[in-house]
C-alpha positions as CSV (number, residue, x, y, z in Angstrom):
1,X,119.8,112.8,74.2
2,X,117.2,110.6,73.1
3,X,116.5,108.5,76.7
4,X,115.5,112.4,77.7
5,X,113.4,113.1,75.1
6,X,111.6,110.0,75.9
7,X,111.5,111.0,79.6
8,X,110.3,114.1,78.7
9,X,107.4,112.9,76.7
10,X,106.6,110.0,79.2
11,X,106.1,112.2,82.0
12,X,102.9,114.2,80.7
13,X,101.9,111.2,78.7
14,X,101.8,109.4,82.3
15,X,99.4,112.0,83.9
16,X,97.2,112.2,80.9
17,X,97.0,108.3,80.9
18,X,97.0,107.3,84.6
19,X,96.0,110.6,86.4
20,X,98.2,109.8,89.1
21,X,97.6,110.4,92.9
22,X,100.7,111.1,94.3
23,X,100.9,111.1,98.2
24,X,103.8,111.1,100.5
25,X,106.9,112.3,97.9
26,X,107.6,114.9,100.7
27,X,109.0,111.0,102.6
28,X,111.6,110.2,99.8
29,X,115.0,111.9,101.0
30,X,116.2,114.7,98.7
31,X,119.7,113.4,98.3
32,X,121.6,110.3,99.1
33,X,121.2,106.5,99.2
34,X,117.3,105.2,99.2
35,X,115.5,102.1,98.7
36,X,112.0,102.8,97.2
37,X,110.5,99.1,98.3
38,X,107.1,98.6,96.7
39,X,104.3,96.3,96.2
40,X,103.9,95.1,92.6
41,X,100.5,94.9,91.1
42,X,101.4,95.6,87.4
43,X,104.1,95.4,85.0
44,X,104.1,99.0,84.7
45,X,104.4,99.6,88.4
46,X,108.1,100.0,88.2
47,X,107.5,102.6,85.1
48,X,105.0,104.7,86.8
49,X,106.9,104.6,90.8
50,X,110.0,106.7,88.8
51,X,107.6,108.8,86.6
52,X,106.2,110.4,89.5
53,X,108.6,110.0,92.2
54,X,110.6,113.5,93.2
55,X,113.8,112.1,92.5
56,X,115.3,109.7,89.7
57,X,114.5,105.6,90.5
58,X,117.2,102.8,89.2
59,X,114.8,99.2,89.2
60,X,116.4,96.4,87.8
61,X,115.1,95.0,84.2
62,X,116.2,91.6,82.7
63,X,118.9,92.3,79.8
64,X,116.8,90.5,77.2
65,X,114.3,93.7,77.3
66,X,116.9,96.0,76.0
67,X,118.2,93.9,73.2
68,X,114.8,92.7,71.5
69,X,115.0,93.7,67.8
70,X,113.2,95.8,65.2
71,X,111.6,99.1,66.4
72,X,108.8,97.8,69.2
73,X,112.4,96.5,71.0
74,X,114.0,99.8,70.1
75,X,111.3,101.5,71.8
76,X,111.1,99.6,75.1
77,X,114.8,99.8,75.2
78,X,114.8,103.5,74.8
79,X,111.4,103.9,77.7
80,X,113.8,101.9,80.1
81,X,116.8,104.1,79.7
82,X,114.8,107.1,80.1
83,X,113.0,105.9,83.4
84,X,117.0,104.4,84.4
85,X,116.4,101.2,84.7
86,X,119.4,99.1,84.6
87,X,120.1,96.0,82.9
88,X,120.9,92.7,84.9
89,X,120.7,89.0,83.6
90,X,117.8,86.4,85.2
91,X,118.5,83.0,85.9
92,X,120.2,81.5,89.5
93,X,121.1,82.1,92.1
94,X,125.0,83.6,91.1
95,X,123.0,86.0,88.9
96,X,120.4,87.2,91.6
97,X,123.5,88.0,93.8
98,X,125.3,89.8,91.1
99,X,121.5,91.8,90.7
100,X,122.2,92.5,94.4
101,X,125.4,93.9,94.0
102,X,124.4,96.1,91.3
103,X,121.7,97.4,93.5
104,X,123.9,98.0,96.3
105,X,126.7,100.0,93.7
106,X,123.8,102.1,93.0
107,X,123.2,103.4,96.6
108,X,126.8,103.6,97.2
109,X,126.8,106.1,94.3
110,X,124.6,108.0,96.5
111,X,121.3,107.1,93.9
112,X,117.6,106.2,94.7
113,X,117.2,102.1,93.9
114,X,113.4,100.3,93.7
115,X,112.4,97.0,94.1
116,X,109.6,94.8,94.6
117,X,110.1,92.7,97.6
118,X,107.5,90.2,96.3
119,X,109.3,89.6,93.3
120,X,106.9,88.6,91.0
121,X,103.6,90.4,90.5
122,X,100.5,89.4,92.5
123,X,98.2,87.6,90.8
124,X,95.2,87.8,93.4
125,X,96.0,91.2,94.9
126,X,97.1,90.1,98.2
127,X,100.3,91.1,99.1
128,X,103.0,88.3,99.7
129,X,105.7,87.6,101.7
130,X,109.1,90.1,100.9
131,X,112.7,88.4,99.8
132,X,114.8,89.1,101.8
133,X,117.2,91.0,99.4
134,X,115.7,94.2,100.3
135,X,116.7,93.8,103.7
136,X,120.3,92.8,102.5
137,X,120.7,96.2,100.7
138,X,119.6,98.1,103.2
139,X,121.7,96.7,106.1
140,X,124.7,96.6,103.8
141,X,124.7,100.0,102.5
142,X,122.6,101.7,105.5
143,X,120.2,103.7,103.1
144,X,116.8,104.2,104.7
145,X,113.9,102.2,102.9
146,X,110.9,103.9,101.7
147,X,107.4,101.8,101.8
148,X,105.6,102.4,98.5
149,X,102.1,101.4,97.8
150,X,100.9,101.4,94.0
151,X,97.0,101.3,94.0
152,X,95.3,100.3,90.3
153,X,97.7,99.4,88.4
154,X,96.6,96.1,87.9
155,X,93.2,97.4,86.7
156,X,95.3,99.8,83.9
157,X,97.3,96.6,82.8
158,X,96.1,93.2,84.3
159,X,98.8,90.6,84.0
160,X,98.5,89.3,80.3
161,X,97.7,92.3,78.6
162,X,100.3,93.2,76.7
163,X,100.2,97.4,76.8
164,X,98.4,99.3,79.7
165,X,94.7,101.0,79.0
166,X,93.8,104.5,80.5
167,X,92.7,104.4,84.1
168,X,93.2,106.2,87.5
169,X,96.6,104.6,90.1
170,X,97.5,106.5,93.0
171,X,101.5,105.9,94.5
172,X,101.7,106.0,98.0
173,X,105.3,107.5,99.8
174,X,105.2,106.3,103.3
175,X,107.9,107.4,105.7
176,X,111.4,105.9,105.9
177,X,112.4,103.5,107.8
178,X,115.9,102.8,108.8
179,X,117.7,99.6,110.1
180,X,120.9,99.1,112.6
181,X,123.8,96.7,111.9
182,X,122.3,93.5,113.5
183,X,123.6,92.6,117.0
184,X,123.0,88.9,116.5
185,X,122.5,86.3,113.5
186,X,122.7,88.1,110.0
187,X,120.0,86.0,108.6
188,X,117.3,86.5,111.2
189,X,117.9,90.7,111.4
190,X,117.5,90.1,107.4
191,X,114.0,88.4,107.9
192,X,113.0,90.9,110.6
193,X,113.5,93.8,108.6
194,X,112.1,92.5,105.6
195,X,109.2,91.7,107.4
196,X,109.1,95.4,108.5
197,X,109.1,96.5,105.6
198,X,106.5,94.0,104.3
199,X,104.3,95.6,107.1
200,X,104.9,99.3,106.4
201,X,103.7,98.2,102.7
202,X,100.7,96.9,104.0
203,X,99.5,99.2,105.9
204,X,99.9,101.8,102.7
205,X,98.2,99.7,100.5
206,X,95.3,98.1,102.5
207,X,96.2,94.7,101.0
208,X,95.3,91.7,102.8
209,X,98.6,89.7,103.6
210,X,99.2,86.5,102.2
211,X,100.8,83.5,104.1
212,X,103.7,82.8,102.2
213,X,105.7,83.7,99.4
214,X,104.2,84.4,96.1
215,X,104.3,80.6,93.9
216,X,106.7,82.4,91.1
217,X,109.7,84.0,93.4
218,X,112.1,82.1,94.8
219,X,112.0,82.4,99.2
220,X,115.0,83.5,101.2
């Protein structure tokens, strides 16, 4: 009851705050299994993505979010639940697989799952080179991926700032993309796909494409 009061409230409070553009939602499948696969600018893009997205959006949030205590940890607790974000240890590599898995439960349950390829946030604007875990999902449960693009969300809250300020964003839904059962070696179709995606990203977002793999994730 109280995760969709909070939804309820966060919603308006979004378009009052952010004056989202919104382009592309007529991309993101009605029903059934989806991968919303997005650059990440912000800490609040994977707030804003299920806030104005036409269907509900599961990202991942590390566990120690929901348990903080007094009220200011009651409150981010209760804004995570109501956008569905789910709850997943950080750490090595035996947690990051068991993040996967709980990803890929939620698109076997028919459900809309996002993720930042990147991993971490881009400190420059440019965007990086994807992990290859969104490929992984999508080849494992066969859900189409949908490129997003979030656009000023690093101007509403830069990295360090610890809440976001008004300011204008726009969220870009580019059209999906689906990927076969590789013919050949699992890890290349993995890395091809990614790359794909990385692409599709791109060429929503306008950002120039960095190298390599952004210093704080951890390359596949």
């Amino acid at each position: 009851m109280l995760t969709r009061i909070a939804r309820a409230m966060l919603v308006p409070l979004s378009r009052v705050m952010f004056r989202p553009t919104v382009e592309g939602r007529e991309h993101v499948p009605g029903h059934g299994p989806v991968i919303l696969a997005a650059n990440h600018l912000s800490a609040i893009d994977s707030f804003l993505i299920p806030l104005v997205s036409p269907r509900p959006v599961a990202f991942l949030a590390k566990e120690e979010y929901f348990t903080r205590p007094g009220l200011k940890g009651r409150l981010l607790s209760t804004t995570l639940l109501a956008v569905d974000a789910i709850a997943v240890p950080r750490g090595a590599h035996r947690a990051a697989q068991a993040a996967l898995e709980t990803a890929l439960a939620v698109l076997r349950d028919g459900r809309a799952f996002g993720i930042h390829p990147e991993g971490s946030r881009s400190r420059d604007g440019r965007l990086y080179r994807g992990r290859t875990g969104v490929a992984w999902l999508a080849l494992a449960s066969g859900a189409p991926v949908v490129p997003v693009a979030v656009l000023g969300t690093e101007r509403v809250q830069p990295v360090g700032a610890r809440l976001p300020r008004p300011g204008r964003v726009t969220v870009r839904f580019g059209a999906p993309l689906r990927f076969a059962p590789p013919a050949g070696g699992a890890a290349r179709a993995r890395r091809e796909a990614t790359d794909a995606i990385m692409a599709a990203i791109g060429d929503l977002s306008g950002q120039e494409h960095a190298p390599g793999y952004n210093e704080l994730s951890t390359p596949n």
